[in-house]
PQR file with spaces between the fields and no chain letter, atoms N, CA, C, O and H, PARSE charges and radii, in Angstrom:
ATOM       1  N    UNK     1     140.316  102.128  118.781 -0.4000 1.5000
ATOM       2  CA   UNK     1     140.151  100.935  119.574 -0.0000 2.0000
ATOM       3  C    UNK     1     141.541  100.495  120.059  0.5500 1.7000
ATOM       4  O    UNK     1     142.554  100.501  119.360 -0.5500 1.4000
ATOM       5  N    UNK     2     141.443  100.025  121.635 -0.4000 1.5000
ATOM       6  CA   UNK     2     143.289   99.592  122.387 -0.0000 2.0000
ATOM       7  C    UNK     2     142.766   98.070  122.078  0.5500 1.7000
ATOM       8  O    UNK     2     141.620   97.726  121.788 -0.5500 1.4000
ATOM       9  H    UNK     2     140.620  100.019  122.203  0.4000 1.0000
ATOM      10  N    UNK     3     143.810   97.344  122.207 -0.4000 1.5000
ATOM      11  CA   UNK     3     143.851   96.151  123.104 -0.0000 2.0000
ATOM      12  C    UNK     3     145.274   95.634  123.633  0.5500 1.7000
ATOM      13  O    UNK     3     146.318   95.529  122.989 -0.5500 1.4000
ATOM      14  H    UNK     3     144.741   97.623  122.443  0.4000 1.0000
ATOM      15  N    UNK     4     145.052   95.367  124.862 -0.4000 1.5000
ATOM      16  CA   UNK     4     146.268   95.475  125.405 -0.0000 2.0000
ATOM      17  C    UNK     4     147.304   96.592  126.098  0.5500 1.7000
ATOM      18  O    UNK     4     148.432   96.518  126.585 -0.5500 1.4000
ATOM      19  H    UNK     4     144.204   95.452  125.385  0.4000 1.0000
ATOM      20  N    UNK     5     146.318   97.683  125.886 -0.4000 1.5000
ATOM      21  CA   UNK     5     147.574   98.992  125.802 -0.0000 2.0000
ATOM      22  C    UNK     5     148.342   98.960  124.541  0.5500 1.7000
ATOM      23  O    UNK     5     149.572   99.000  124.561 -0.5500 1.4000
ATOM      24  H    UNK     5     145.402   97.744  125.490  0.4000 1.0000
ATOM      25  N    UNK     6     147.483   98.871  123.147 -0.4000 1.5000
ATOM      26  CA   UNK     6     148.195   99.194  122.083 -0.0000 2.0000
ATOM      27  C    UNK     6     147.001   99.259  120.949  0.5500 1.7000
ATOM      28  O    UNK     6     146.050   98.480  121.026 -0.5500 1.4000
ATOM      29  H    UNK     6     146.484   98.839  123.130  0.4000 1.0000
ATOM      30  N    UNK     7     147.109  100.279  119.841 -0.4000 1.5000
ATOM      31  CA   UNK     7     146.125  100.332  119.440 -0.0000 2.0000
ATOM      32  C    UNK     7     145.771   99.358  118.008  0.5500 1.7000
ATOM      33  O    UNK     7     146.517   98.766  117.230 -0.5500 1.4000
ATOM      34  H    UNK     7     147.881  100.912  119.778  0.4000 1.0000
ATOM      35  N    UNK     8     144.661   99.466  118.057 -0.4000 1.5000
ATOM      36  CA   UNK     8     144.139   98.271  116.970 -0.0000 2.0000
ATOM      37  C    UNK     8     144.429   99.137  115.643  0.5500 1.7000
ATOM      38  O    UNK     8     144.203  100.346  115.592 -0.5500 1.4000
ATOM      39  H    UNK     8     144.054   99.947  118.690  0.4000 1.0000
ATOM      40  N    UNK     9     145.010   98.306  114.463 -0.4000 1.5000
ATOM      41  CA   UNK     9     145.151   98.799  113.221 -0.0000 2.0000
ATOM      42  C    UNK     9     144.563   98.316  112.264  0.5500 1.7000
ATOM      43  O    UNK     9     144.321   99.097  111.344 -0.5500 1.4000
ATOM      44  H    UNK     9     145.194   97.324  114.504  0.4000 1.0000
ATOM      45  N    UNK    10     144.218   97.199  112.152 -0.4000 1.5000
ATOM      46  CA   UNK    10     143.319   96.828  111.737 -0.0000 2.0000
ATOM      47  C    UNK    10     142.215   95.476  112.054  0.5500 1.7000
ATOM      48  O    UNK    10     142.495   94.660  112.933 -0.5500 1.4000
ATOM      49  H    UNK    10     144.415   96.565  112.899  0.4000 1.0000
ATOM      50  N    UNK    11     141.072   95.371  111.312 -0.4000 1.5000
ATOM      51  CA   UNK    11     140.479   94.090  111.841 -0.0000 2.0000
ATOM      52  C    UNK    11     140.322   93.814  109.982  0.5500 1.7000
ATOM      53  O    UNK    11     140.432   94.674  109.108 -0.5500 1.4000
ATOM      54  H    UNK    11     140.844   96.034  110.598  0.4000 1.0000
ATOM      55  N    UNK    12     140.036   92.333  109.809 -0.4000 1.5000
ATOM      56  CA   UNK    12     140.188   91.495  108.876 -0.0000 2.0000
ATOM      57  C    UNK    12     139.117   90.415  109.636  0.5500 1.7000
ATOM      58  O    UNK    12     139.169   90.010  110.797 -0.5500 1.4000
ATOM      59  H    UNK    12     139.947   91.635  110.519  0.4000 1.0000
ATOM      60  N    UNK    13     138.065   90.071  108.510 -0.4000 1.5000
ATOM      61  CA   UNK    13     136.728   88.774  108.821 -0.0000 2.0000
ATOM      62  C    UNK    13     136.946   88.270  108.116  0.5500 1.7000
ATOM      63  O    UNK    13     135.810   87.964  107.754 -0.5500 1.4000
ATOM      64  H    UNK    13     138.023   90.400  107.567  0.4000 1.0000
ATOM      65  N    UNK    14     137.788   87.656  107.227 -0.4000 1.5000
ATOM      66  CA   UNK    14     138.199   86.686  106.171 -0.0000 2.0000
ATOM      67  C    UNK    14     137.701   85.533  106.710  0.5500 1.7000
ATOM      68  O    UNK    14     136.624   85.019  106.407 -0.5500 1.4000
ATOM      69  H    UNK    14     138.710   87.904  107.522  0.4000 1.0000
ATOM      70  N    UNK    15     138.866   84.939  107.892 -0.4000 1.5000
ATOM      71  CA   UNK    15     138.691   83.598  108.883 -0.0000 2.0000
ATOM      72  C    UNK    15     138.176   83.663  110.164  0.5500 1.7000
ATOM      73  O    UNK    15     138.524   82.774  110.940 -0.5500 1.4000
ATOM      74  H    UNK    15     139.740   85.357  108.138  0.4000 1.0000
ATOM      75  N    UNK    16     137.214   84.757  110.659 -0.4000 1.5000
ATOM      76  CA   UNK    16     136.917   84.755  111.555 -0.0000 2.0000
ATOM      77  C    UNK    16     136.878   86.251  111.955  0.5500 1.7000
ATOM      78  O    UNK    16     135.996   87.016  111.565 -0.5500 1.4000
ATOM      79  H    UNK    16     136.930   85.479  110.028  0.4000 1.0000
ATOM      80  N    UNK    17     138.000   86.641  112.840 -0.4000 1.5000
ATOM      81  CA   UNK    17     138.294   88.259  113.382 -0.0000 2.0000
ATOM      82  C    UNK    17     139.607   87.906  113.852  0.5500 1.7000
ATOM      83  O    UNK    17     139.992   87.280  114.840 -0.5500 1.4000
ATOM      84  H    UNK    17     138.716   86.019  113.157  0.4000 1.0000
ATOM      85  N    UNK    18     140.255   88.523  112.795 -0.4000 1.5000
ATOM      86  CA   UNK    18     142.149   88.884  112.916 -0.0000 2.0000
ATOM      87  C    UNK    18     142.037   90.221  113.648  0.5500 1.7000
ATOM      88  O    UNK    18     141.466   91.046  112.935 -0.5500 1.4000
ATOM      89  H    UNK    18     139.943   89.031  111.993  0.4000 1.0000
ATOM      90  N    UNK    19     142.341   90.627  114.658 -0.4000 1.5000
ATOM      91  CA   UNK    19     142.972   91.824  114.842 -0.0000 2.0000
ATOM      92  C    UNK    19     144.522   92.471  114.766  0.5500 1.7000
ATOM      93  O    UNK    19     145.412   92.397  115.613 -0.5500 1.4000
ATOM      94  H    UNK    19     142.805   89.956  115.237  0.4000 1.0000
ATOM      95  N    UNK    20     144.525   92.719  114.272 -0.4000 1.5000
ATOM      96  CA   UNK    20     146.254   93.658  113.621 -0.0000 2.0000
ATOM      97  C    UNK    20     146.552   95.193  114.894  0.5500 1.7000
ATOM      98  O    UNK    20     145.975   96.279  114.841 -0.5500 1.4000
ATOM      99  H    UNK    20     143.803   92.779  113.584  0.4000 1.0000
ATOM     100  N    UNK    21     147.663   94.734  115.963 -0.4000 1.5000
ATOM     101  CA   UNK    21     147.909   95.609  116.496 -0.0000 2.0000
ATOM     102  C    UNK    21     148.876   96.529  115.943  0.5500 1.7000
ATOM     103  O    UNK    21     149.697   95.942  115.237 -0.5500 1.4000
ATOM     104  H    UNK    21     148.132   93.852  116.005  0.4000 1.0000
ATOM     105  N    UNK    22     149.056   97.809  116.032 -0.4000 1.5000
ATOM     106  CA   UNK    22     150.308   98.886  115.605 -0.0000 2.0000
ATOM     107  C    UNK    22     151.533   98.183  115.788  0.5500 1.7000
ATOM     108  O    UNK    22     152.491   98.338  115.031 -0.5500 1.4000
ATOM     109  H    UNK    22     148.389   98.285  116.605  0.4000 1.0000
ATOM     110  N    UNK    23     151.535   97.076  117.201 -0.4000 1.5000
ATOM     111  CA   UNK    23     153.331   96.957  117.210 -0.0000 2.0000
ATOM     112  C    UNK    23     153.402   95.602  116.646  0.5500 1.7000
ATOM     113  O    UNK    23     154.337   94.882  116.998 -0.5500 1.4000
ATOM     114  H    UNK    23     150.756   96.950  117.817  0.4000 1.0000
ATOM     115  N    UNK    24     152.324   95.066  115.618 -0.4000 1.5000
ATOM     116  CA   UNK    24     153.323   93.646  115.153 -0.0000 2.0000
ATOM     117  C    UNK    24     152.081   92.625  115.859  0.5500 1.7000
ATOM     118  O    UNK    24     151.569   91.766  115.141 -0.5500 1.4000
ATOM     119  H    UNK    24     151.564   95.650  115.331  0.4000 1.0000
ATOM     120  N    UNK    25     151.753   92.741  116.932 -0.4000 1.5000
ATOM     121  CA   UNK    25     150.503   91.433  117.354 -0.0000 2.0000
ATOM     122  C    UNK    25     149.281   91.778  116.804  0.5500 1.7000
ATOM     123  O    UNK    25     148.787   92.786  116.300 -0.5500 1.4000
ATOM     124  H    UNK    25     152.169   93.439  117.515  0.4000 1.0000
ATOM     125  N    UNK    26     148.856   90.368  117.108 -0.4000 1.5000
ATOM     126  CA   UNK    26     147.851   90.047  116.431 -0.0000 2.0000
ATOM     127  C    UNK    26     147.028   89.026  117.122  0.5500 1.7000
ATOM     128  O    UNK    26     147.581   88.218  117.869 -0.5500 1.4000
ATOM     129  H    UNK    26     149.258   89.548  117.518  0.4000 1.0000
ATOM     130  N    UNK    27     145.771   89.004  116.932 -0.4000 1.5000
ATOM     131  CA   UNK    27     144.862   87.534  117.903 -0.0000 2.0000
ATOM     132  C    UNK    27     144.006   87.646  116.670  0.5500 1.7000
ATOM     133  O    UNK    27     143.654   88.629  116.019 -0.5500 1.4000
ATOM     134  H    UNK    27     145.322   89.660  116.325  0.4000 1.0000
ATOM     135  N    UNK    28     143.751   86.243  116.523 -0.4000 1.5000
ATOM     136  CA   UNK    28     142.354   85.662  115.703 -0.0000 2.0000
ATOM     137  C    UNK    28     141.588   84.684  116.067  0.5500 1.7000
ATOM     138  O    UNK    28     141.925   83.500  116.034 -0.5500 1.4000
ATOM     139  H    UNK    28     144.037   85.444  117.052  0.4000 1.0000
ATOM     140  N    UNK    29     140.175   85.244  116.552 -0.4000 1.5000
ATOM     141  CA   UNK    29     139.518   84.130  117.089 -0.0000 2.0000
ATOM     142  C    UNK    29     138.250   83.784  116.266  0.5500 1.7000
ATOM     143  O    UNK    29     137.500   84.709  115.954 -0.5500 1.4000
ATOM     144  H    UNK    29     139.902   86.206  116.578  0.4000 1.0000
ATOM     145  N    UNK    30     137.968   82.541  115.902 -0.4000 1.5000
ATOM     146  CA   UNK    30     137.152   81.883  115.266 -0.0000 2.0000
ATOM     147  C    UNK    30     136.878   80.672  115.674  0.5500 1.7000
ATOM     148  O    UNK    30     137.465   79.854  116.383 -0.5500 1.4000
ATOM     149  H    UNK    30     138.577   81.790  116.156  0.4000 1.0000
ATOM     150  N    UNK    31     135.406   80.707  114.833 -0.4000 1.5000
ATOM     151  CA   UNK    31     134.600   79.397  115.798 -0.0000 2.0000
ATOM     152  C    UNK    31     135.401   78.083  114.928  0.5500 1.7000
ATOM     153  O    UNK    31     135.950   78.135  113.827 -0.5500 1.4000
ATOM     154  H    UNK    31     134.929   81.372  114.257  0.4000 1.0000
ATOM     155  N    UNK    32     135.278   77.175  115.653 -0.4000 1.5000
ATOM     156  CA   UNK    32     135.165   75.737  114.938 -0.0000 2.0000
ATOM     157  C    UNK    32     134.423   75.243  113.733  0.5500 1.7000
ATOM     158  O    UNK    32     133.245   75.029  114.018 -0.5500 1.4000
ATOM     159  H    UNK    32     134.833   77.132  116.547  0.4000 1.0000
ATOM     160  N    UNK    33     134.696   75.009  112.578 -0.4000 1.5000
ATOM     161  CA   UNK    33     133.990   74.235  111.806 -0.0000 2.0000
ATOM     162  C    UNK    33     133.371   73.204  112.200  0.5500 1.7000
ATOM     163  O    UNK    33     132.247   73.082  111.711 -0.5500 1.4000
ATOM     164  H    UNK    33     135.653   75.182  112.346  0.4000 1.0000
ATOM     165  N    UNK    34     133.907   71.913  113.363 -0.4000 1.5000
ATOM     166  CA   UNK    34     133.721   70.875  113.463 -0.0000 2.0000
ATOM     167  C    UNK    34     133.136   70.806  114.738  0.5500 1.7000
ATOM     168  O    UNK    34     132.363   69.864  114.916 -0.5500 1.4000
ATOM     169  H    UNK    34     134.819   72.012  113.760  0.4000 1.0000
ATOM     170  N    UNK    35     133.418   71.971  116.125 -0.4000 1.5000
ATOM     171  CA   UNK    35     133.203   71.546  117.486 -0.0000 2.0000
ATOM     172  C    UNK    35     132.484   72.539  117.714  0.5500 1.7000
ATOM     173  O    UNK    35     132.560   73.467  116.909 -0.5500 1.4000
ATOM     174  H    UNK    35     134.046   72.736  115.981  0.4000 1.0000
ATOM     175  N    UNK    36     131.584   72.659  118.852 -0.4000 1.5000
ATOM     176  CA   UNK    36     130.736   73.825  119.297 -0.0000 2.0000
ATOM     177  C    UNK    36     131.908   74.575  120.139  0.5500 1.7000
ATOM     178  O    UNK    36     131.756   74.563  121.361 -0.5500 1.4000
ATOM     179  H    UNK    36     131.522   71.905  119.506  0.4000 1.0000
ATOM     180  N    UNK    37     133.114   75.258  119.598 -0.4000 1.5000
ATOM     181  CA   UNK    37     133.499   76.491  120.388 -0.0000 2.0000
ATOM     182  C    UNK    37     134.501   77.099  119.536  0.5500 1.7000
ATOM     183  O    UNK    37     134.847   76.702  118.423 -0.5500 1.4000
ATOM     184  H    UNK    37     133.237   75.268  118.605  0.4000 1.0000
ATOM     185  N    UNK    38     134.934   78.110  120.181 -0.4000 1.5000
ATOM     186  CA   UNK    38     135.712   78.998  119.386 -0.0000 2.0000
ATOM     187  C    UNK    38     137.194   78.871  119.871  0.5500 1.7000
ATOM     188  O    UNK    38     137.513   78.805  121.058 -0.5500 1.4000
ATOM     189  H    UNK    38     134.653   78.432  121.085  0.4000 1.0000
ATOM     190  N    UNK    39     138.003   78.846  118.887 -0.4000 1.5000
ATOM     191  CA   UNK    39     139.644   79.109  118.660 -0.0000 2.0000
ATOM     192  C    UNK    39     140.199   80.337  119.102  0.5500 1.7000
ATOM     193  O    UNK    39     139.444   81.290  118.911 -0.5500 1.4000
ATOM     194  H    UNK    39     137.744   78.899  117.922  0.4000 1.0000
ATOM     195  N    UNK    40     141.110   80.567  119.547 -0.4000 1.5000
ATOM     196  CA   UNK    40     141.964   82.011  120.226 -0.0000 2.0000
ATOM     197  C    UNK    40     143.295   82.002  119.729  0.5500 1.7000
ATOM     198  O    UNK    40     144.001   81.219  120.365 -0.5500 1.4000
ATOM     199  H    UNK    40     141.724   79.793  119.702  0.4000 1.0000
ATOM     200  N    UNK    41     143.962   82.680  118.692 -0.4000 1.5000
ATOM     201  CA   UNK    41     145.162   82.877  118.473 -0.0000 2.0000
ATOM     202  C    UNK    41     145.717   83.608  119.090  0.5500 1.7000
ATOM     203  O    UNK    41     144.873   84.243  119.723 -0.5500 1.4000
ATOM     204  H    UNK    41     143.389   83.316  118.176  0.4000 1.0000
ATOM     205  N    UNK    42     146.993   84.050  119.393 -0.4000 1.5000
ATOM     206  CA   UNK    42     147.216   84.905  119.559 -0.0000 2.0000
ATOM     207  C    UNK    42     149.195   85.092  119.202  0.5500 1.7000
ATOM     208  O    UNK    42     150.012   84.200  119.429 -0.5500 1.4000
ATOM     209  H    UNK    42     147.679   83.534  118.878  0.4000 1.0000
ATOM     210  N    UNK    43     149.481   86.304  118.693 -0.4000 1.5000
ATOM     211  CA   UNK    43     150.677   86.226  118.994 -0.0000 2.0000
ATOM     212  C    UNK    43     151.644   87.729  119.404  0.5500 1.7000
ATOM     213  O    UNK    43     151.430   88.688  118.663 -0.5500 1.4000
ATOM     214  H    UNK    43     148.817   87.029  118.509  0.4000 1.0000
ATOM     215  N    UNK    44     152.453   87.884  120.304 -0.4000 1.5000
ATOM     216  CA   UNK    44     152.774   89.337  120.945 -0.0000 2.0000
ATOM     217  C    UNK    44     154.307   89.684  121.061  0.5500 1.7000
ATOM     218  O    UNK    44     154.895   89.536  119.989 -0.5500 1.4000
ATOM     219  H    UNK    44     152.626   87.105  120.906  0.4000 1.0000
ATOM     220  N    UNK    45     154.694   89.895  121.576 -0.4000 1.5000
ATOM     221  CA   UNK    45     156.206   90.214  121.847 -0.0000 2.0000
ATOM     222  C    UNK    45     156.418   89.727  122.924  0.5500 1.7000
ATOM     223  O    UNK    45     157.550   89.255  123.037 -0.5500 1.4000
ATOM     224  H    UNK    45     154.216   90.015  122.446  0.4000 1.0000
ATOM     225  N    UNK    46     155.631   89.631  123.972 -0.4000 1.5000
ATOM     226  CA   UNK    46     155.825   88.697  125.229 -0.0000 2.0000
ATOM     227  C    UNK    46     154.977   88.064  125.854  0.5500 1.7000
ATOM     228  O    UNK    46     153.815   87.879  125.490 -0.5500 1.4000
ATOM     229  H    UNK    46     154.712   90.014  123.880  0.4000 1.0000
ATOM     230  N    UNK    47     155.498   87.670  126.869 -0.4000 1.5000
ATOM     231  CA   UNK    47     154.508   86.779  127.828 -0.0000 2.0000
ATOM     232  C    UNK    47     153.485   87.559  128.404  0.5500 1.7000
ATOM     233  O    UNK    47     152.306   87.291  128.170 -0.5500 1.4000
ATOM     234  H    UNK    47     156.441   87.820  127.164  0.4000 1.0000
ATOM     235  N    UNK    48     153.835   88.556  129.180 -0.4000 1.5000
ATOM     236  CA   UNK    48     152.389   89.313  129.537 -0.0000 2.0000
ATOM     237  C    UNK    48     151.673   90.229  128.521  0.5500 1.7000
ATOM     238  O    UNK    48     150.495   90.509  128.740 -0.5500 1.4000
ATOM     239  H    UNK    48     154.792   88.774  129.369  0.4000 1.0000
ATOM     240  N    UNK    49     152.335   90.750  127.349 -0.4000 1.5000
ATOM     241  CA   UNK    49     151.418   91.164  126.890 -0.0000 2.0000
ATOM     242  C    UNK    49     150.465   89.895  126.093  0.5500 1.7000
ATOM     243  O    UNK    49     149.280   90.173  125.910 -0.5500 1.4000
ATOM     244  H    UNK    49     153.292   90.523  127.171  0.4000 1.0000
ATOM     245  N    UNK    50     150.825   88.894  125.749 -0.4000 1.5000
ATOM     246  CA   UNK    50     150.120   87.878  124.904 -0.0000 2.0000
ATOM     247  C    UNK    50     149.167   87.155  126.166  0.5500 1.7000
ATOM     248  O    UNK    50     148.206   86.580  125.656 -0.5500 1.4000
ATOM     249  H    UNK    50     151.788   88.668  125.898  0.4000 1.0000
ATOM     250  N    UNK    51     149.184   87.030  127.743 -0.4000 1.5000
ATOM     251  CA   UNK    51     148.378   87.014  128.662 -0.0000 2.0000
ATOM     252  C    UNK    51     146.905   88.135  128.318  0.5500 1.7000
ATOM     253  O    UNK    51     145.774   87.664  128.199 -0.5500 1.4000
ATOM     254  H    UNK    51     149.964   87.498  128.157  0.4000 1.0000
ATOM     255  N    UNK    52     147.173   89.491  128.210 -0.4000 1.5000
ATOM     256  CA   UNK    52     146.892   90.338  128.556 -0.0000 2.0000
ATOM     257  C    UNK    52     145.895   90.631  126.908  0.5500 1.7000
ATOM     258  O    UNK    52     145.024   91.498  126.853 -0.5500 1.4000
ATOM     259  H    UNK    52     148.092   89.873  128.307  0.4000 1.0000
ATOM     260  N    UNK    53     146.104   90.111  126.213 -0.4000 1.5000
ATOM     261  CA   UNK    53     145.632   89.948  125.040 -0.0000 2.0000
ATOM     262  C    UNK    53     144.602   88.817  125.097  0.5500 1.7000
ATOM     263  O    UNK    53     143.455   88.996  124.688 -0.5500 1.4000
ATOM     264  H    UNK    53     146.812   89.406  126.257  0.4000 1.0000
ATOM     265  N    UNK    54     144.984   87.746  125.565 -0.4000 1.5000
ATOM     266  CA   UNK    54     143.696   86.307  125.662 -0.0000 2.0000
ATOM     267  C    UNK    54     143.017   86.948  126.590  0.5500 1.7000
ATOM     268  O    UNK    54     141.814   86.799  126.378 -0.5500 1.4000
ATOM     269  H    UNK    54     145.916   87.601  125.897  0.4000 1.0000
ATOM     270  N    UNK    55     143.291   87.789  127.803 -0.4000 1.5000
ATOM     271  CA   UNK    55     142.208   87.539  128.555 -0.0000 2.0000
ATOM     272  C    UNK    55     141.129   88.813  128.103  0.5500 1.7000
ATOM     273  O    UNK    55     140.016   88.450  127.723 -0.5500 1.4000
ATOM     274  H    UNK    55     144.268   87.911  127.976  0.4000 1.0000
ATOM     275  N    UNK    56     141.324   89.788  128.123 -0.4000 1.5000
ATOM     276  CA   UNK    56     141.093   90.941  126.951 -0.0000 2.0000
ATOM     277  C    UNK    56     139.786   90.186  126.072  0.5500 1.7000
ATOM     278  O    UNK    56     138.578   90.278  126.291 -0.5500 1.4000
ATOM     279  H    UNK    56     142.228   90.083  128.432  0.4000 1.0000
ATOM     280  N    UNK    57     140.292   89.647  125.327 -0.4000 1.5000
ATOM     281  CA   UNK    57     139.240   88.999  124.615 -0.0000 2.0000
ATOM     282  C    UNK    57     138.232   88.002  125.327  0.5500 1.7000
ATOM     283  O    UNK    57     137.032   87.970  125.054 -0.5500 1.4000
ATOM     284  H    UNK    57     141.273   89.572  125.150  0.4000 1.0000
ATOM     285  N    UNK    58     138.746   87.323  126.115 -0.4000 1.5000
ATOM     286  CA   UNK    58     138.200   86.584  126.889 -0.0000 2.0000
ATOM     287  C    UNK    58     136.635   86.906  127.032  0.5500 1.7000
ATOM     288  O    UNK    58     135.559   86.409  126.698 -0.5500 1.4000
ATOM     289  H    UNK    58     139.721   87.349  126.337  0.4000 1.0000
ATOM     290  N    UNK    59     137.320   88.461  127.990 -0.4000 1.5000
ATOM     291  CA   UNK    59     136.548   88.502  128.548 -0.0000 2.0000
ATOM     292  C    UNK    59     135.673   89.800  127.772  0.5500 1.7000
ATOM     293  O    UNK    59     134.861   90.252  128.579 -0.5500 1.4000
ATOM     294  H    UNK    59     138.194   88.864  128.261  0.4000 1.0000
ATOM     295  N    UNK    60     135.617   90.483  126.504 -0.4000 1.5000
ATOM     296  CA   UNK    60     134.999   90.904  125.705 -0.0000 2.0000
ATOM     297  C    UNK    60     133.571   89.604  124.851  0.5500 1.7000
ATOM     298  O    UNK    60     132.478   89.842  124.338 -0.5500 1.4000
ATOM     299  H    UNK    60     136.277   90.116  125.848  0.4000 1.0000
ATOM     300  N    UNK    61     134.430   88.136  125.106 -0.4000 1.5000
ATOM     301  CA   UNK    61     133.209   87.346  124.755 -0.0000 2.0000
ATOM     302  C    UNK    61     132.450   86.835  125.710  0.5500 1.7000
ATOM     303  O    UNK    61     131.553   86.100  125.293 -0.5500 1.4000
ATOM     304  H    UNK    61     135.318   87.942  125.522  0.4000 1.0000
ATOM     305  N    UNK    62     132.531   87.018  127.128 -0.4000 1.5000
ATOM     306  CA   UNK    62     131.884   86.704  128.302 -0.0000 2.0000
ATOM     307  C    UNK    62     132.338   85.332  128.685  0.5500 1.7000
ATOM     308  O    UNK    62     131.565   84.465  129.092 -0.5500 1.4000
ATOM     309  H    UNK    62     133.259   87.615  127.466  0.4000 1.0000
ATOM     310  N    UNK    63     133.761   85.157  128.520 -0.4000 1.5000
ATOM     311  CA   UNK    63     134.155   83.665  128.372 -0.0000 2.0000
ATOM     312  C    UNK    63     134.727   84.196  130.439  0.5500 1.7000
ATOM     313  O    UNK    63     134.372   83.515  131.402 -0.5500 1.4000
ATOM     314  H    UNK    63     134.389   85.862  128.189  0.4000 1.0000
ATOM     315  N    UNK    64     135.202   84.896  130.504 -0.4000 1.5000
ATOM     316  CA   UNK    64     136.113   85.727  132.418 -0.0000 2.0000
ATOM     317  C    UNK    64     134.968   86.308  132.063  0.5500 1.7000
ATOM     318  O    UNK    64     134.494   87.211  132.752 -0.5500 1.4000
ATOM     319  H    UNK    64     135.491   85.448  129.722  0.4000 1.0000
């Protein structure tokens, strides 16, 4: 599995869905305890790849 142009190393459902990329990023998105929607972490080495990562997911949840 890519995301981003980098491959996934691991996934973790502890708090939701951590994904663990090979170079160091990572996004975790989970719903709200309190509100009807879901949270988007994310963190990358830069600006477009951490773009390129939210929308990625984005649009894997039919959010784009």
């Amino acid at each position: 599995m890519v995301l981003a142009g980098v491959r996934v190393e691991a996934l973790d459902r502890l708090e939701g869905l951590r994904i663990l990329l090979e170079d160091g990023s990572w996004a975790l998105v989970r719903a709200s305890g309190t509100e009807p929607l879901f949270r988007l972490y994310a963190e990358a080495g830069g600006e477009k790849q951490l773009s390129q990562i939210q929308q990625e997911l984005m649009e894997a949840m039919g959010i784009r």
